[in-house]
C-alpha positions in Angstrom: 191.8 -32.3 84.2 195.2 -34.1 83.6 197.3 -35.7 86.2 200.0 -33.3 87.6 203.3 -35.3 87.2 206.7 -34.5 87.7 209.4 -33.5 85.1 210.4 -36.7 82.8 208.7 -39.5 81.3 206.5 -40.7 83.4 204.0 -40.9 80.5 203.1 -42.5 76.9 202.0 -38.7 76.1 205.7 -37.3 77.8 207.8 -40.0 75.9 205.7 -39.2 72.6 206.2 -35.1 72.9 210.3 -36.0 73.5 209.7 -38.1 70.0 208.0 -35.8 68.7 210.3 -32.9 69.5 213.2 -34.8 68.8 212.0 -35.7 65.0 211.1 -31.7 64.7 214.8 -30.5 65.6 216.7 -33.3 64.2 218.3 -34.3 67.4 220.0 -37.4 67.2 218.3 -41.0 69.3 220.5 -40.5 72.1 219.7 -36.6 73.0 218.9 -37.4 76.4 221.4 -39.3 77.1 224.1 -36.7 76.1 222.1 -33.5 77.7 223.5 -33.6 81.1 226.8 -34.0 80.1 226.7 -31.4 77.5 225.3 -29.1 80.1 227.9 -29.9 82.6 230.6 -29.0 80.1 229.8 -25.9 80.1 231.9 -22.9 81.4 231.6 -19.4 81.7 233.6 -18.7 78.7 231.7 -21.0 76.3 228.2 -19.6 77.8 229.2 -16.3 77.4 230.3 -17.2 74.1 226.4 -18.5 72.8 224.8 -15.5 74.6 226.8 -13.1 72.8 225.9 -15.2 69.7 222.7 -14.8 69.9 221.7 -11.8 72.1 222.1 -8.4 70.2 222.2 -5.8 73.2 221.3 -2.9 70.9 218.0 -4.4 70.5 216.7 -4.6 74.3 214.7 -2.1 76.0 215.9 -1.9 79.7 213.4 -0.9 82.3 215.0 0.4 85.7 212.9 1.2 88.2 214.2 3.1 91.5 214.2 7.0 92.3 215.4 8.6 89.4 217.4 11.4 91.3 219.5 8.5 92.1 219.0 6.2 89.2 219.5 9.0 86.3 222.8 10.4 86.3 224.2 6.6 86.5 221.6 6.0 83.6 223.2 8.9 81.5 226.6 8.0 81.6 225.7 5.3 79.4 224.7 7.3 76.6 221.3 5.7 75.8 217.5 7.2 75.6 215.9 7.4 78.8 212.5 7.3 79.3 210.5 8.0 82.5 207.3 7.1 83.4 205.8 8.2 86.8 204.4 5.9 88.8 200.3 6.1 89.5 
């Protein structure tokens, strides 16, 4: 069974999957390095900006759960099929 480690490179095998990963996506040597700060850059507009990029809402399949006397006409106003399914 392998050793349970934290998050990071505290192994040859962690380093060697970063490498490895790095190579795959042609992420430049200092990836890691410029992560955090990347992240922290971020703002609400810009997120919204990549999910909106990549996220096509017409494609998901909501699933709402609650009592459907209730839950329903809200549901309708939006103008999508509904389909309910009873619980056992």
């Amino acid at each position: 069974m392998p050793a349970i480690r934290g998050a990071g490179f505290e192994g040859s095998d962690d380093v060697l999957n970063a490498m490895m990963a790095m190579d795959l996506y042609a992420r430049p040597d200092n990836y890691y390095e410029t992560l955090a700060p990347e992240y922290r850059a971020q703002t609400q507009a810009t997120l919204d900006k990549a999910a909106r990029s990549v996220i096509d809402p017409k494609a998901f399949t909501w699933i709402v759960v609650g009592d459907a006397a209730k839950v329903r006409p809200q549901l309708e106003k939006l103008g999508l099929p509904i389909e309910v399914v009873e619980a056992p």
